[in-house]
mmCIF file of the C-alpha atoms, coordinates in Angstrom:
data_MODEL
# 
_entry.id   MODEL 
# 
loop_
_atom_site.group_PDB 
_atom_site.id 
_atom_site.type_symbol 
_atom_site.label_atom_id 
_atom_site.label_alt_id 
_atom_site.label_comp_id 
_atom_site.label_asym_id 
_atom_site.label_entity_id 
_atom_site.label_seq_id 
_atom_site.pdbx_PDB_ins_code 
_atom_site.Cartn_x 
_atom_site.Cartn_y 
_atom_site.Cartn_z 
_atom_site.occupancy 
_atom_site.B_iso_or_equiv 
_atom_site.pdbx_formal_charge 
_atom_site.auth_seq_id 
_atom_site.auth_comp_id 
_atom_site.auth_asym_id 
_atom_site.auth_atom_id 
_atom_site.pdbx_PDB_model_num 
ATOM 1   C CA . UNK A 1 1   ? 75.539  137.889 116.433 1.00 0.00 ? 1   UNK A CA 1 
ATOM 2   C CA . UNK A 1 2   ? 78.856  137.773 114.412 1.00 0.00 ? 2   UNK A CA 1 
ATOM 3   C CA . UNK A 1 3   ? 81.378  134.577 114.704 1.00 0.00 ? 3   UNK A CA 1 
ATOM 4   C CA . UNK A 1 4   ? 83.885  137.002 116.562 1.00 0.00 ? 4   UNK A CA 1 
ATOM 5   C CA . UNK A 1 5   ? 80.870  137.560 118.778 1.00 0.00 ? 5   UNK A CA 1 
ATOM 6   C CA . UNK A 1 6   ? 79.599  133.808 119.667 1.00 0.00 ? 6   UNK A CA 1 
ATOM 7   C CA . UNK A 1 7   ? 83.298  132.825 120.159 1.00 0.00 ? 7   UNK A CA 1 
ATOM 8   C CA . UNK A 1 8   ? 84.208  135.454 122.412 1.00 0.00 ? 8   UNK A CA 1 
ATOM 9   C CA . UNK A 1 9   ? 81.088  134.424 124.172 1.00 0.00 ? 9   UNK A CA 1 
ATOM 10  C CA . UNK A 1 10  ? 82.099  131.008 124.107 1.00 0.00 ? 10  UNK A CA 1 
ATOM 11  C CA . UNK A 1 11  ? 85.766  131.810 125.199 1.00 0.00 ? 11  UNK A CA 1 
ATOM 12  C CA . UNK A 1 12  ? 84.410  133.649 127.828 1.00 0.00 ? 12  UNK A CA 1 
ATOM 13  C CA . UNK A 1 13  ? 82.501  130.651 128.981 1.00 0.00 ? 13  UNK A CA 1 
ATOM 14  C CA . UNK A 1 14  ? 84.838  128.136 129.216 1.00 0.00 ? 14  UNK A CA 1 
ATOM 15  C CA . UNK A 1 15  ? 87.765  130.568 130.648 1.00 0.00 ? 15  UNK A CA 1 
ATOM 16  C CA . UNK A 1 16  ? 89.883  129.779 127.260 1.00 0.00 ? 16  UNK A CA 1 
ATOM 17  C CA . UNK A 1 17  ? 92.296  133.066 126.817 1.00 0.00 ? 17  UNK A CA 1 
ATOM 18  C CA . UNK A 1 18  ? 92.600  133.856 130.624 1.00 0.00 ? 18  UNK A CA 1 
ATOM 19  C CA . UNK A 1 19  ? 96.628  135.406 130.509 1.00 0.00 ? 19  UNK A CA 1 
ATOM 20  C CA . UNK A 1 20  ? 97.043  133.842 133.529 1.00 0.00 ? 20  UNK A CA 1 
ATOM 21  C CA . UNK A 1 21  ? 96.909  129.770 134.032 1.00 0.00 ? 21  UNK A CA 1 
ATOM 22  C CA . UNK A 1 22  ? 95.976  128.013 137.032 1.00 0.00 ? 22  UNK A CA 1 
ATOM 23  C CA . UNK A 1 23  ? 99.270  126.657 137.986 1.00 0.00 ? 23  UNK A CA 1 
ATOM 24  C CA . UNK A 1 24  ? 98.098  123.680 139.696 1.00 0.00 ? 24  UNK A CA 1 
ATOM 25  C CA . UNK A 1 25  ? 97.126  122.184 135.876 1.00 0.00 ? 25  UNK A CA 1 
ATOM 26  C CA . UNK A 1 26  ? 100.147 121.947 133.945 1.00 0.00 ? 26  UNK A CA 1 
ATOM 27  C CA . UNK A 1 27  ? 98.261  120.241 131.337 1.00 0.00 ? 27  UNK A CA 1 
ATOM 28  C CA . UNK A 1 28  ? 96.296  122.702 130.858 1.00 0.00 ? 28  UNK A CA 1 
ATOM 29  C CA . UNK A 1 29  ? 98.824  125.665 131.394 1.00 0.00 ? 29  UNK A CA 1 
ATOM 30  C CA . UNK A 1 30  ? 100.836 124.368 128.671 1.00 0.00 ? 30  UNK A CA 1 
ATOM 31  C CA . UNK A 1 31  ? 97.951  124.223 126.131 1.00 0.00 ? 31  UNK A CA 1 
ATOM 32  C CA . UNK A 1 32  ? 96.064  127.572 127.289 1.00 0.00 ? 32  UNK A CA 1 
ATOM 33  C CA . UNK A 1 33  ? 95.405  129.446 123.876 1.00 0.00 ? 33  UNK A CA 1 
ATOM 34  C CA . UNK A 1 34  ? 95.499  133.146 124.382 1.00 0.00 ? 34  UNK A CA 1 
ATOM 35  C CA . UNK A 1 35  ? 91.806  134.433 122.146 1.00 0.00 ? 35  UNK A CA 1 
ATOM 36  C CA . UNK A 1 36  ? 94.160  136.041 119.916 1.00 0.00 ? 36  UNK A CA 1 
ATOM 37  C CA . UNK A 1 37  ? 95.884  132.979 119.202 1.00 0.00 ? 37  UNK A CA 1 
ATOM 38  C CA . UNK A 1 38  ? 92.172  131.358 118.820 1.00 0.00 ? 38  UNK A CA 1 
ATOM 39  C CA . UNK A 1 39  ? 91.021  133.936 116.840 1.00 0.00 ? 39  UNK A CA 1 
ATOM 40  C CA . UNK A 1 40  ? 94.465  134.007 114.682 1.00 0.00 ? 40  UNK A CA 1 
ATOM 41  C CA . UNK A 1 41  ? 93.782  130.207 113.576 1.00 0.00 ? 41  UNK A CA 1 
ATOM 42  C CA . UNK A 1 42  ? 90.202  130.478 113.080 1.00 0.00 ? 42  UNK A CA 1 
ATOM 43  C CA . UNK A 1 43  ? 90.515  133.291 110.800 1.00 0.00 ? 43  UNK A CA 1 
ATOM 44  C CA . UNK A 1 44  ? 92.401  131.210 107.977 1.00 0.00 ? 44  UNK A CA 1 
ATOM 45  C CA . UNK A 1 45  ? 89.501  128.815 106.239 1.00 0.00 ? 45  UNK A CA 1 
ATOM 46  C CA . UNK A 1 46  ? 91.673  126.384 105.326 1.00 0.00 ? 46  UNK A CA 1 
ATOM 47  C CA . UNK A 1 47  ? 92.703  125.874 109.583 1.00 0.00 ? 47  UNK A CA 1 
ATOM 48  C CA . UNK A 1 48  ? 88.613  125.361 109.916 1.00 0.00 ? 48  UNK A CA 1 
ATOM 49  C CA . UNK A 1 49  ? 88.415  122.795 107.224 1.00 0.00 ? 49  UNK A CA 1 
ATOM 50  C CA . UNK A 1 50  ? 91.609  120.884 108.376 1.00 0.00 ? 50  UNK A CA 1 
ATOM 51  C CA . UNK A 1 51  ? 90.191  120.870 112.159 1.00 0.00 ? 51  UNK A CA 1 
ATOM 52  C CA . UNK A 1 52  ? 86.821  120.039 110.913 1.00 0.00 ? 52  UNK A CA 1 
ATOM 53  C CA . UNK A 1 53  ? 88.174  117.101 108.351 1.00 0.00 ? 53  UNK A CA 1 
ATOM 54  C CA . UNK A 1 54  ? 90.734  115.991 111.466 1.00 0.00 ? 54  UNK A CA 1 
ATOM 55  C CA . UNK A 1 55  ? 87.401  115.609 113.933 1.00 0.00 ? 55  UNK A CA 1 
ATOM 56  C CA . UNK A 1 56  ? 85.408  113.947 111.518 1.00 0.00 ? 56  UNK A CA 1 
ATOM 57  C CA . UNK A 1 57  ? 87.730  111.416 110.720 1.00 0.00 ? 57  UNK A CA 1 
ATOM 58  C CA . UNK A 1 58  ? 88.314  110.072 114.391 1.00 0.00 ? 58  UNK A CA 1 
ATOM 59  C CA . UNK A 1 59  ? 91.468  109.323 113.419 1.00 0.00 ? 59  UNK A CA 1 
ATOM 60  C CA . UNK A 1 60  ? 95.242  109.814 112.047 1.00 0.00 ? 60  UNK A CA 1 
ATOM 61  C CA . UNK A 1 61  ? 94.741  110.368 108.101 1.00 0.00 ? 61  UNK A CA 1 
ATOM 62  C CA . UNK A 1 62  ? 96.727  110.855 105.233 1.00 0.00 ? 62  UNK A CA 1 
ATOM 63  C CA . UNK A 1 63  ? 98.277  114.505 104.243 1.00 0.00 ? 63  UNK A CA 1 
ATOM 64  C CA . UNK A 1 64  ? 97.417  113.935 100.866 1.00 0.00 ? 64  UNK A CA 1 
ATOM 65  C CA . UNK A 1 65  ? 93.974  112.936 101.529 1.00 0.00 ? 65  UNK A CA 1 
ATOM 66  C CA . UNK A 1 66  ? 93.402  115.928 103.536 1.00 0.00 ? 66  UNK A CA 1 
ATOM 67  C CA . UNK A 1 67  ? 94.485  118.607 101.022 1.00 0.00 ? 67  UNK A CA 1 
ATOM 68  C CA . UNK A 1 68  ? 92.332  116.920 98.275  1.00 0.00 ? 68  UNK A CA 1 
ATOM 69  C CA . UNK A 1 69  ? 89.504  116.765 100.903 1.00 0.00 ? 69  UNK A CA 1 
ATOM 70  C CA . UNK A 1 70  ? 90.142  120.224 101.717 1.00 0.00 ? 70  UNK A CA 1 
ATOM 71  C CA . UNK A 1 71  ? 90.562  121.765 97.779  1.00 0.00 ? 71  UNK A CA 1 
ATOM 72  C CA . UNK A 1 72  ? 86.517  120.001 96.667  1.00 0.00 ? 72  UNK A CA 1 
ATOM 73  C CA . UNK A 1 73  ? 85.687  121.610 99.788  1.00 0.00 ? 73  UNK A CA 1 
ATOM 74  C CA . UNK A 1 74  ? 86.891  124.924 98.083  1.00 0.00 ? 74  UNK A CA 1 
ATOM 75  C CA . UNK A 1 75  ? 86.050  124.169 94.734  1.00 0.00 ? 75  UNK A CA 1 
ATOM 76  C CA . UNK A 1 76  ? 82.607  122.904 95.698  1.00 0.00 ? 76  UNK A CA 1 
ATOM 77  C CA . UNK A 1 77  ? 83.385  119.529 93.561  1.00 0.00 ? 77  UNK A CA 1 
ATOM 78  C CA . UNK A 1 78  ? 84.600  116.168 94.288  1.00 0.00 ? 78  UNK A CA 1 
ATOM 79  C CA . UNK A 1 79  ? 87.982  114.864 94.708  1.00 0.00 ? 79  UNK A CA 1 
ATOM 80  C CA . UNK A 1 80  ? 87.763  113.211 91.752  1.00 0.00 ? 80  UNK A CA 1 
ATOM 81  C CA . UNK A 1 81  ? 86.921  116.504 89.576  1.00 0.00 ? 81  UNK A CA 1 
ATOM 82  C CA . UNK A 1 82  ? 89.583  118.368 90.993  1.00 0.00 ? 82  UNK A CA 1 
ATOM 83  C CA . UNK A 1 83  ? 92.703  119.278 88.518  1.00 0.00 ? 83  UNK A CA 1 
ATOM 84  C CA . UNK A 1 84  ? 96.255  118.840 89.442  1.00 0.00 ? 84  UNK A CA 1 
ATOM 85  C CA . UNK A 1 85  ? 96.964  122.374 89.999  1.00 0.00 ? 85  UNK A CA 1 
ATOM 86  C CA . UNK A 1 86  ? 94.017  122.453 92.508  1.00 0.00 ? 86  UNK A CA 1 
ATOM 87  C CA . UNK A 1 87  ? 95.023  119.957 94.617  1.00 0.00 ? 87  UNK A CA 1 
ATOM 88  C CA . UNK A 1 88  ? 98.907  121.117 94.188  1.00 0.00 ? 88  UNK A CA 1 
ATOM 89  C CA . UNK A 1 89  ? 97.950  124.464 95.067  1.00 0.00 ? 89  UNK A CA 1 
ATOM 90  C CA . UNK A 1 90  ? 96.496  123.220 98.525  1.00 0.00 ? 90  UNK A CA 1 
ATOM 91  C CA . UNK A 1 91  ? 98.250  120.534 99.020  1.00 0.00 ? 91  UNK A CA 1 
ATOM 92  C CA . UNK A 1 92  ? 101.339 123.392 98.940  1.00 0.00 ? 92  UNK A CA 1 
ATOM 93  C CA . UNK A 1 93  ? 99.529  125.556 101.685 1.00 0.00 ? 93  UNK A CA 1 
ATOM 94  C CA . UNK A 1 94  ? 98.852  123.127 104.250 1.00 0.00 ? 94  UNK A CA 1 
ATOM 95  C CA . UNK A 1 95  ? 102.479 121.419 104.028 1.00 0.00 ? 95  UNK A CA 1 
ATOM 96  C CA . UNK A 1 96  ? 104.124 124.605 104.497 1.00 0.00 ? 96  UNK A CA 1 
ATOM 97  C CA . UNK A 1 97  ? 102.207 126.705 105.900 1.00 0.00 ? 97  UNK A CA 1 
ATOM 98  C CA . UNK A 1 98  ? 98.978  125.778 107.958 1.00 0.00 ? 98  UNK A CA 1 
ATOM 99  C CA . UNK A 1 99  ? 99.899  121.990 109.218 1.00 0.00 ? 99  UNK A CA 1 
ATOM 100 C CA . UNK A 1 100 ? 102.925 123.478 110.747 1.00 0.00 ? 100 UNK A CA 1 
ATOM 101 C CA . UNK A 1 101 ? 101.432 126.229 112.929 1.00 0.00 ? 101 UNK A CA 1 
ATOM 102 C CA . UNK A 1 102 ? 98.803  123.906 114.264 1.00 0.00 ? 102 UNK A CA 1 
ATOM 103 C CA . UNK A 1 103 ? 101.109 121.739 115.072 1.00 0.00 ? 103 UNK A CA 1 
ATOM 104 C CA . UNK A 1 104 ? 103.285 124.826 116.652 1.00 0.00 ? 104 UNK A CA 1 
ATOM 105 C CA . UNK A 1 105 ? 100.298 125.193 118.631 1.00 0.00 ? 105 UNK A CA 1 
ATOM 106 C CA . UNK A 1 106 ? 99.612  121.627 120.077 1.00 0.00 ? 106 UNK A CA 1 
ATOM 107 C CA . UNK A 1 107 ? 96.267  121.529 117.654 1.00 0.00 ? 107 UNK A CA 1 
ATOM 108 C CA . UNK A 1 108 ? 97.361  118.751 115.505 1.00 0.00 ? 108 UNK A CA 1 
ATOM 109 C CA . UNK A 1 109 ? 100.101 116.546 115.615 1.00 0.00 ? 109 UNK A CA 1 
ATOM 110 C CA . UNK A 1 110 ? 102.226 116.530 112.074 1.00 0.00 ? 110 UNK A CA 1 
ATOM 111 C CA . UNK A 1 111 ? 104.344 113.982 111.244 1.00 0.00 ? 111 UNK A CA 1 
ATOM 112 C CA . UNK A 1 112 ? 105.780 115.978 108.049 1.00 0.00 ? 112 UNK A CA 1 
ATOM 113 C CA . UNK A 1 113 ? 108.182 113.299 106.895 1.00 0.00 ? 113 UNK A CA 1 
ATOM 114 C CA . UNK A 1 114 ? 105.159 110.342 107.053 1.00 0.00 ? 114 UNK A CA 1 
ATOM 115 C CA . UNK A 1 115 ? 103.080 112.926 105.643 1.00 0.00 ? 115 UNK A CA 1 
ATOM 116 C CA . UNK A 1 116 ? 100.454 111.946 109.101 1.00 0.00 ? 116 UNK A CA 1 
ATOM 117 C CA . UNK A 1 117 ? 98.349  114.275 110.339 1.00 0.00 ? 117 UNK A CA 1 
ATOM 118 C CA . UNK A 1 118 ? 96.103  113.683 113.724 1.00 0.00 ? 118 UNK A CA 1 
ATOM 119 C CA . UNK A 1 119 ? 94.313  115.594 116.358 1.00 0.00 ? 119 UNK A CA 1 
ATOM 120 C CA . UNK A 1 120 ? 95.398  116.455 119.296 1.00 0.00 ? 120 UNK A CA 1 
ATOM 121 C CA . UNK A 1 121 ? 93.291  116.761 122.320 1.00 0.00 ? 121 UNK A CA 1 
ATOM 122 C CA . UNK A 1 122 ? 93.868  120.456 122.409 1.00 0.00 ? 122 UNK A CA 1 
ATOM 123 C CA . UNK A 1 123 ? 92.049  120.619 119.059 1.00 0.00 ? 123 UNK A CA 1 
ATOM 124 C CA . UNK A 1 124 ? 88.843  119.564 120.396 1.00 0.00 ? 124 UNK A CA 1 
ATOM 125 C CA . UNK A 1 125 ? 88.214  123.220 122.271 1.00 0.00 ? 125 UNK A CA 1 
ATOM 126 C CA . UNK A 1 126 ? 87.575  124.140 118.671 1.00 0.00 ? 126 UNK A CA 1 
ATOM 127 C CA . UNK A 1 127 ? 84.481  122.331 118.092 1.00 0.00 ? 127 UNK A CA 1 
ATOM 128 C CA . UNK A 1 128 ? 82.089  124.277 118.863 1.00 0.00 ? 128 UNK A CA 1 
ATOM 129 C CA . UNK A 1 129 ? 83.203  127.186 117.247 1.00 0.00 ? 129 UNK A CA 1 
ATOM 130 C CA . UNK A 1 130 ? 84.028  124.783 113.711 1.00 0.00 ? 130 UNK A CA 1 
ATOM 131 C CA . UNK A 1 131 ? 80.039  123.917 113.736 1.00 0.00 ? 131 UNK A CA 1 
ATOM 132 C CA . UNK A 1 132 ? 79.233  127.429 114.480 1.00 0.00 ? 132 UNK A CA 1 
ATOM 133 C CA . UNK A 1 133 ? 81.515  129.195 111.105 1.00 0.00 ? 133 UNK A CA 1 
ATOM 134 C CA . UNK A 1 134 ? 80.216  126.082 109.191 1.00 0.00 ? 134 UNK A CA 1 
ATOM 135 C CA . UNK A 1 135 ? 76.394  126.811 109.710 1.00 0.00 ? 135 UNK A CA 1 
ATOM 136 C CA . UNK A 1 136 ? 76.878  130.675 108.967 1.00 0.00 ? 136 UNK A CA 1 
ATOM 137 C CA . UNK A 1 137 ? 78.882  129.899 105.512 1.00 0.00 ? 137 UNK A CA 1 
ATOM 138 C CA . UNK A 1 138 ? 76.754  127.285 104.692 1.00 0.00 ? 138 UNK A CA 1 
ATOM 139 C CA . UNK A 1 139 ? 74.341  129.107 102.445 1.00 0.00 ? 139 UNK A CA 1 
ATOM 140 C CA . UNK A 1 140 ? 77.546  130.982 100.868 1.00 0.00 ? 140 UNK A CA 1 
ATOM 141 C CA . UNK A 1 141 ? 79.131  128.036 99.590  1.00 0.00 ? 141 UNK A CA 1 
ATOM 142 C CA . UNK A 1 142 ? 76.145  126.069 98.440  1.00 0.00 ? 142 UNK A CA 1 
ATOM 143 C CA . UNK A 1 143 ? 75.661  126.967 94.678  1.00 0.00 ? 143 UNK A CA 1 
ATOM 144 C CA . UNK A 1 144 ? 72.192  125.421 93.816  1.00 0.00 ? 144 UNK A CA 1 
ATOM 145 C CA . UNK A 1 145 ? 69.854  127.864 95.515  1.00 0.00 ? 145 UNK A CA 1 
ATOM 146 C CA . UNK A 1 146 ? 71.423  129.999 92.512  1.00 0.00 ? 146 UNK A CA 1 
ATOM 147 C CA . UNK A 1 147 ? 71.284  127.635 90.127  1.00 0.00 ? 147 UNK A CA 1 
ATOM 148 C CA . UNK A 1 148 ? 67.507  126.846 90.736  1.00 0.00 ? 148 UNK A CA 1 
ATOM 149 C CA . UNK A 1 149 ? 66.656  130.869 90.630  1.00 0.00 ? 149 UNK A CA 1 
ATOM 150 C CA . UNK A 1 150 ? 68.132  130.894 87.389  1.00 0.00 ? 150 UNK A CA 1 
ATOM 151 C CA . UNK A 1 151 ? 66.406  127.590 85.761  1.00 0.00 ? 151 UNK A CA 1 
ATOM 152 C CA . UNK A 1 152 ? 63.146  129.234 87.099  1.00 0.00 ? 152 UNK A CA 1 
ATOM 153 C CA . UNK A 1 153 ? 64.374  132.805 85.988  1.00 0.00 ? 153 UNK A CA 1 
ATOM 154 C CA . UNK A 1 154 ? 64.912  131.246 82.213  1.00 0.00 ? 154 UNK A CA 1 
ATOM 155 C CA . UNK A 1 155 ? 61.638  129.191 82.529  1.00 0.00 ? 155 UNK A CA 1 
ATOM 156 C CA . UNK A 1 156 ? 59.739  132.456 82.872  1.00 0.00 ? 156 UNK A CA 1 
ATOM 157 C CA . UNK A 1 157 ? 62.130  134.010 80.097  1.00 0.00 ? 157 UNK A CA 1 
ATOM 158 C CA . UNK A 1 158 ? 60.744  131.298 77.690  1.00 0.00 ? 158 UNK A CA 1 
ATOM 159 C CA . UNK A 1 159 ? 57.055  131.603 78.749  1.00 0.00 ? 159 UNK A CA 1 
ATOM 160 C CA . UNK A 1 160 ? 57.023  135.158 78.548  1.00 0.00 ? 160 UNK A CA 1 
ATOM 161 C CA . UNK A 1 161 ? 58.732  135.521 75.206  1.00 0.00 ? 161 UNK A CA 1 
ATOM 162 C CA . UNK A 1 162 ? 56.485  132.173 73.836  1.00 0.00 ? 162 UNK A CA 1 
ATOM 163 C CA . UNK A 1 163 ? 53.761  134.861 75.040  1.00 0.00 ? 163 UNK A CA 1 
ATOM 164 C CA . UNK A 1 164 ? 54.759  138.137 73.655  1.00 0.00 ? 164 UNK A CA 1 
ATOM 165 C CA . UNK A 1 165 ? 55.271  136.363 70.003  1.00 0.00 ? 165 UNK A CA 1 
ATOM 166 C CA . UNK A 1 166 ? 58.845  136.360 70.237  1.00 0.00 ? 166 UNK A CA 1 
ATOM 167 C CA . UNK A 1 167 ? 59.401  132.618 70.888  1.00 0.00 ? 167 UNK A CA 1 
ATOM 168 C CA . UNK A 1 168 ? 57.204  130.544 67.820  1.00 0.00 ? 168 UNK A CA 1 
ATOM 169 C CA . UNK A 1 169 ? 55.624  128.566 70.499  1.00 0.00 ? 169 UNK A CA 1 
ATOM 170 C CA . UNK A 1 170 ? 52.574  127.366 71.892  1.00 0.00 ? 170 UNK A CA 1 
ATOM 171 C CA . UNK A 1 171 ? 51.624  127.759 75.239  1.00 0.00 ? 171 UNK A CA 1 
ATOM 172 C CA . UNK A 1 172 ? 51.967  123.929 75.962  1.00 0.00 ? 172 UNK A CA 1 
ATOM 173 C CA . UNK A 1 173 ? 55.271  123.562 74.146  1.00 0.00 ? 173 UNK A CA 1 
ATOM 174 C CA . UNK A 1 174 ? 56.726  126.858 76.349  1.00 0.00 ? 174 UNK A CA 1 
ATOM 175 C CA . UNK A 1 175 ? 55.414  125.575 79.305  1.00 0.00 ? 175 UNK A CA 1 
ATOM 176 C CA . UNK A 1 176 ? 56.785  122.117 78.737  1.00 0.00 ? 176 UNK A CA 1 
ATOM 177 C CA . UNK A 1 177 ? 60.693  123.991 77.573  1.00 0.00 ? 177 UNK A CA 1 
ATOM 178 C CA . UNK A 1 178 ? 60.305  125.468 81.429  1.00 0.00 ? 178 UNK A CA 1 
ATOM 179 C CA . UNK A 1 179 ? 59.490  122.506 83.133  1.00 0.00 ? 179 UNK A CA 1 
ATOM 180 C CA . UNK A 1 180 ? 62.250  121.222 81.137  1.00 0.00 ? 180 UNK A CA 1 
ATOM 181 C CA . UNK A 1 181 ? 64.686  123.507 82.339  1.00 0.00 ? 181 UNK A CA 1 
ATOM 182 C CA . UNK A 1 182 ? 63.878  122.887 86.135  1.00 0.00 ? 182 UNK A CA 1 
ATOM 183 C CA . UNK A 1 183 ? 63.718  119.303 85.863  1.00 0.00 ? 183 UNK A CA 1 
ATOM 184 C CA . UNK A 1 184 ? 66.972  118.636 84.222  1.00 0.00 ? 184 UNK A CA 1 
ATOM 185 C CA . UNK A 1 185 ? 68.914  121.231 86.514  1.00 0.00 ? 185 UNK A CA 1 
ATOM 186 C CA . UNK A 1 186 ? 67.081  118.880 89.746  1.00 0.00 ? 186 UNK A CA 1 
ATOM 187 C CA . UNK A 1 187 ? 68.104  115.803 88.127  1.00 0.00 ? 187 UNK A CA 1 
ATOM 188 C CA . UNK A 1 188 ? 71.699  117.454 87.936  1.00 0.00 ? 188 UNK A CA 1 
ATOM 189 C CA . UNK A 1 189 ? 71.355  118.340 91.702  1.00 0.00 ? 189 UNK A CA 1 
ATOM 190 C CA . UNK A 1 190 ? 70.439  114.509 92.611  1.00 0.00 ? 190 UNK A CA 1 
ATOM 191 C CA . UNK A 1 191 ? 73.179  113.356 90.892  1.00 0.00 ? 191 UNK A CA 1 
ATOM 192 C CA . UNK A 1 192 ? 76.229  115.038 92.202  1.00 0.00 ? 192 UNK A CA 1 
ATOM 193 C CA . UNK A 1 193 ? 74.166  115.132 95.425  1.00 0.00 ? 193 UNK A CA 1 
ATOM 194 C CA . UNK A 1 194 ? 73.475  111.219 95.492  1.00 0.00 ? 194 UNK A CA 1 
ATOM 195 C CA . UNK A 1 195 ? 75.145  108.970 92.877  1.00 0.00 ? 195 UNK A CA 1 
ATOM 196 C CA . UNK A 1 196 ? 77.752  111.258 92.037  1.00 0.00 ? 196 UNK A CA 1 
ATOM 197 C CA . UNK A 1 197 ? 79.768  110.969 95.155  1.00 0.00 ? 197 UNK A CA 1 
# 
C-alpha cells in the first residue's frame, strides 16, 4: 500500500475531504481540508518535518530553531554540523514559503514578525499520516545500513586480495585489517548515534 493509498484510506475514515460540511459544526466547517488540500501539503517534505517538529515539541518554538531542526533532518547531521548556507537555504523556504501556507490553512499559527511558530489544533488530523511517511522513508534516509555493506564489502576486498597474493599479508594480519574496518565504522555509528548529539 502506497502513502496516497493509506491516507486516502484514512481520509476516508475519518470523513476529512467530504465537499460538503455539516453545518451544525462551524468549527469544524471552517477547518474542513478538502484531500487535495491534504494531499497538496503532505506532498512538500519540508510541511511533514515542520508538522512533525511542531507535534513533538508540545509547544510554541522558535523559527530559527525549526529551520535548523529541519535542514540536519535533510542533511542527515546535527545542527551543529550544518553550514551557514544550509541552514540559510531552509531557513529561506519555510519563512517564505511553507510557514505561510500552513498558516493560510489554519495548520500552524505564524507569528512572522516574532519569528513564533505553534500548532494549531487543526494540525493534529495530520498525525497519523506524519508517522505513517516517516516509517516508509525511514530506511531511505538512514545512511549506515550502506555504510556497514561497504566496511564489510572492503573487509572481504582485503581478505581476498591478502589471499590471492596481492595484499603482502598474512591471514591473521588481513583478518585483523577487516575487523578493523567494521569496528571503527561501529564505533563511528555509536558516536554520532550516542555521544555525538
Amino acid at each position: 500500500m502506497t502513502l496516497a493509498d493509506s491516507v486516502l484510506d484514512r481520509l476516508e475514515d475519518r470523513g476529512v475531504g467530504d465537499s460538503r460540511p455539516d453545518e451544525t459544526d462551524a468549527e469544524d466547517a471552517s477547518s474542513a481540508l478538502s484531500t487535495d488540500d491534504i494531499f497538496h501539503i503532505l506532498q512538500t517534505k519540508r510541511r511533514r518535518d515542520v508538522l512533525r517538529y511542531l507535534r513533538d515539541a508540545g509547544t510554541a518554538v522558535r523559527m530559527r530553531d525549526l529551520a535548523e531542526q529541519v535542514a540536519a533532518w535533510e542533511q542527515e547531521t546535527t545542527i551543529e554540523r550544518l553550514s551557514s548556507s544550509e541552514r540559510q537555504r531552509v531557513y529561506i523556504s519555510l519563512y517564505q514559503s511553507h510557514l505561510p501556507k500552513l498558516d493560510e490553512e489554519g495548520i500552524v499559527d505564524y507569528d512572522k514578525d516574532r519569528g513564533i511558530v505553534e500548532r494549531a489544533p487543526l494540525a493534529a488530523r495530520f498525525d497519523p499520516f506524519l508517522d505513517h511517511a516517516e516509517r516508509a522513508t525511514a530506511p531511505l534516509r538512514d545512511p549506515w545500513p550502506r555504510r556497514y555493506a561497504f566496511s564489510i564489502g572492503a573487509g572481504a576486498l582485503v581478505l581476498a586480495s591478502a589471499s590471492a597474493g596481492y595484499l603482502p599479508l598474512s591471514g591473521s594480519v588481513a583478518g585483523a585489517l577487516a575487523i578493523a574496518i567494521v569496528a571503527l565504522v561501529t564505533a563511528v555509528h555509536a558516536y554520532e548515534t550516542h555521544i555525538g548529539r
